[in-house]
C-alpha positions as a Python dict, from the first residue, in 0.01 Angstrom:
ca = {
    (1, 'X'): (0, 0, 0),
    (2, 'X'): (40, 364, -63),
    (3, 'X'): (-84, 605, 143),
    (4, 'X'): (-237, 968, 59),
    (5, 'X'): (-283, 1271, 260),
    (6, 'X'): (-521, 1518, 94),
    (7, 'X'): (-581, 1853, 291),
    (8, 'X'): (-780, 2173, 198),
    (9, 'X'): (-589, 2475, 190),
    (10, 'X'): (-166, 2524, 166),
    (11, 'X'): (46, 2558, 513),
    (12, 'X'): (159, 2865, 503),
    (13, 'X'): (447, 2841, 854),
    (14, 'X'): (796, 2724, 713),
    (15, 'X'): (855, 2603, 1017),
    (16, 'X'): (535, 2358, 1034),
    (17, 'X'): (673, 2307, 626),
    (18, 'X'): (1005, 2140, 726),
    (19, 'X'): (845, 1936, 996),
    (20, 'X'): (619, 1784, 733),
    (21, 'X'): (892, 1766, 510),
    (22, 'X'): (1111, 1583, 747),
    (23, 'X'): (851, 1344, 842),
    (24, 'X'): (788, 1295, 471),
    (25, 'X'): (1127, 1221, 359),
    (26, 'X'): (1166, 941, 666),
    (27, 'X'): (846, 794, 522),
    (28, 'X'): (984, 710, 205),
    (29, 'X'): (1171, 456, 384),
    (30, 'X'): (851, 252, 451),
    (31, 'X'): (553, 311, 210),
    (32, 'X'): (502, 498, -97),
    (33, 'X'): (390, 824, 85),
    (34, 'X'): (246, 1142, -110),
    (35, 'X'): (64, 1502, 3),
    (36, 'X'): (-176, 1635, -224),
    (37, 'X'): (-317, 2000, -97),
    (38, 'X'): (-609, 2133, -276),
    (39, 'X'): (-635, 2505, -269),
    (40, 'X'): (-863, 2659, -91),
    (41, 'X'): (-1217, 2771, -207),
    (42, 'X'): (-1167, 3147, -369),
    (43, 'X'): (-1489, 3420, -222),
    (44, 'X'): (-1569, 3216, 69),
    (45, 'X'): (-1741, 3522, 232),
    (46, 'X'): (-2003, 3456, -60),
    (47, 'X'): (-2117, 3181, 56),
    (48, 'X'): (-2277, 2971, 309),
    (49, 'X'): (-2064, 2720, 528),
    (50, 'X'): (-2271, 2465, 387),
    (51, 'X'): (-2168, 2588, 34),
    (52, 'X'): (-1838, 2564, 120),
    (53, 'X'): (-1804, 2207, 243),
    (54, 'X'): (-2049, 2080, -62),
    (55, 'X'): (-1774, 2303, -253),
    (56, 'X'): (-1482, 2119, -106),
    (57, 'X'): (-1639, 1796, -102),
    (58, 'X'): (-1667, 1797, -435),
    (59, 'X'): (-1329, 1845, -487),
    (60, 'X'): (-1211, 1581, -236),
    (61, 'X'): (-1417, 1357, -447),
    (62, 'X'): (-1272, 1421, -747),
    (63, 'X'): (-939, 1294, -641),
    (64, 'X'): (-1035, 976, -532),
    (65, 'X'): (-1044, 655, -695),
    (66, 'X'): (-1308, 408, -677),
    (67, 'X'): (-1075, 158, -535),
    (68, 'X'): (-914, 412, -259),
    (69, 'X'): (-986, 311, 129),
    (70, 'X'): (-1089, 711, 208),
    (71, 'X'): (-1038, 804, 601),
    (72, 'X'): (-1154, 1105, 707),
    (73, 'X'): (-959, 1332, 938),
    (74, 'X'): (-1255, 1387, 1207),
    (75, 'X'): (-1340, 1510, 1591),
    (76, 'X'): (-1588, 1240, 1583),
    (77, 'X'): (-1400, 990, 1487),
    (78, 'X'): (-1207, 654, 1664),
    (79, 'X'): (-942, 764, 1886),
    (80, 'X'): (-647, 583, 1898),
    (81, 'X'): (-306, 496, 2050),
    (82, 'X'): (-22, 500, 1852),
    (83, 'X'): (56, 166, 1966),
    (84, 'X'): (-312, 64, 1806),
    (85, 'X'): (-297, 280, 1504),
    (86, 'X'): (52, 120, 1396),
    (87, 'X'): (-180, -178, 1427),
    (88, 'X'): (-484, -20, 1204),
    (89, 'X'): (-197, 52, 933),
    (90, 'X'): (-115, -360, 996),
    (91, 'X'): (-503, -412, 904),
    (92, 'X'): (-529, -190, 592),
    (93, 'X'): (-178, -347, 426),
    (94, 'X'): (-282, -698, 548),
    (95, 'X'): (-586, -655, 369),
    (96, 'X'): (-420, -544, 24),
    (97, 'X'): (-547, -215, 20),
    (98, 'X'): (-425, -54, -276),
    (99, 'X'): (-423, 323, -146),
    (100, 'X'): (-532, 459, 172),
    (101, 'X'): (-651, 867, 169),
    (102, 'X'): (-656, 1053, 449),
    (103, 'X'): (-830, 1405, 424),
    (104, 'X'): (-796, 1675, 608),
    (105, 'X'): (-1110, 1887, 510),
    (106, 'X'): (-1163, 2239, 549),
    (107, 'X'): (-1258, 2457, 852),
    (108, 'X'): (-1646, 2339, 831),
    (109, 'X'): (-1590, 1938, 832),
    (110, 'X'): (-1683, 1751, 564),
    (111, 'X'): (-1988, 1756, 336),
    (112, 'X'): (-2183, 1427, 337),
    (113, 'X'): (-2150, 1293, 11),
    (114, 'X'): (-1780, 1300, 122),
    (115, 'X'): (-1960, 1073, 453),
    (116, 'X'): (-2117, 853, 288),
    (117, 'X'): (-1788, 772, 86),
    (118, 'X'): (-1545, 738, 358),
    (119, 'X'): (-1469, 361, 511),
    (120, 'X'): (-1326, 513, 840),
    (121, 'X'): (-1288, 818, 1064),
    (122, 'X'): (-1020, 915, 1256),
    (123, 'X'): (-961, 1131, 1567),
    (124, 'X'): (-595, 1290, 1642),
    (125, 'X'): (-733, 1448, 2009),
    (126, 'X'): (-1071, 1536, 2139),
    (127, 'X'): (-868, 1906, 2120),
    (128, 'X'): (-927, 2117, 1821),
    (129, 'X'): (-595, 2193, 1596),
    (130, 'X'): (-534, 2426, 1297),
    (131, 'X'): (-580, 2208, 998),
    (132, 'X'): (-175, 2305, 966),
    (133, 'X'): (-103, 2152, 1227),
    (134, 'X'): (-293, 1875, 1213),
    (135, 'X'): (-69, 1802, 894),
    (136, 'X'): (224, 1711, 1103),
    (137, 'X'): (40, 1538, 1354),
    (138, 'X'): (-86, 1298, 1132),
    (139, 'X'): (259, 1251, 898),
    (140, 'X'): (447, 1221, 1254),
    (141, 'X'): (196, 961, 1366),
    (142, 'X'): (269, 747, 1070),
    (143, 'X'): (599, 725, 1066),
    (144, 'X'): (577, 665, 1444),
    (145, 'X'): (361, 373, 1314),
    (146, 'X'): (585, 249, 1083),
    (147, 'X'): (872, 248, 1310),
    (148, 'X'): (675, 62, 1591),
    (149, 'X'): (581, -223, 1323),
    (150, 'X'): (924, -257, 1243),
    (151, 'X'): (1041, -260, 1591),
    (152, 'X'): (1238, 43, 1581),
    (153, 'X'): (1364, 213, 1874),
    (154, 'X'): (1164, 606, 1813),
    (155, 'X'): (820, 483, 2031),
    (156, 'X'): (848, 440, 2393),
    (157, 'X'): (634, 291, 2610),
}
């Protein structure tokens, strides 16, 4: 399995950077692991907030494939421990997913063609984070996955 993170808009901290990065490069030890950032919509003043998530949406769309297991980075979504979400990983490779994509959308949510495509939804907190930082959240909770399946001594409990 490979997994994808697609998020709208660039990180812009060098700090939050090297985090990801770090996270990233410890990844590669497990699972073919890749960040794609789509840049964020130009004259957004312009436009409506609706706009701008049909706007995104489409663009989240175009970079997935028809065989991708899509999970959308959302408030509403399942909540989990990390203890269970190493286990949700266990699920999707068990079940020969090709490529999972998580997506971080934009500040609006999501539009809902980009619903209706998405298998899952996922909660980090009931807590509201800068899409930034919800980066490193998510590529530190993966690893933390990773190393929990393989019995790895980073996760305590």
């Amino acid at each position: 399995m490979k997994i994808k993170l697609l998020a709208i808009g660039k990180t812009d901290d060098k700090n939050l950077q090297a985090l990801i990065q770090t996270y990233e490069s410890r990844l590669k030890h497990y699972i073919k692991f890749e960040i794609e950032v789509i840049p964020d919509i130009k004259n957004v003043k312009n436009i409506s907030k609706e706009q701008q998530k049909e706007k995104e949406g489409e663009l989240i769309l175009k970079r997935i494939n028809p065989t991708d297991n899509l999970v959308l980075l959302d408030e509403k979504g399942k909540e989990y421990r990390s203890i269970e979400f190493s286990g949700f990983l266990q699920k999707k490779m068990n079940a020969a997913v090709k490529q999972m994509v998580l997506v971080i959308g934009g500040p609006y949510g999501f539009s809902d063609k980009v619903y209706k495509k998405a298998t899952g939804k996922l909660s980090l907190s009931k807590m509201t984070f800068s899409h930034q930082m919800i980066r490193l959240f998510i590529v530190e909770q993966i690893y933390r996955a990773f190393t929990i399946l393989k019995n790895e001594p980073y996760h305590h409990e």
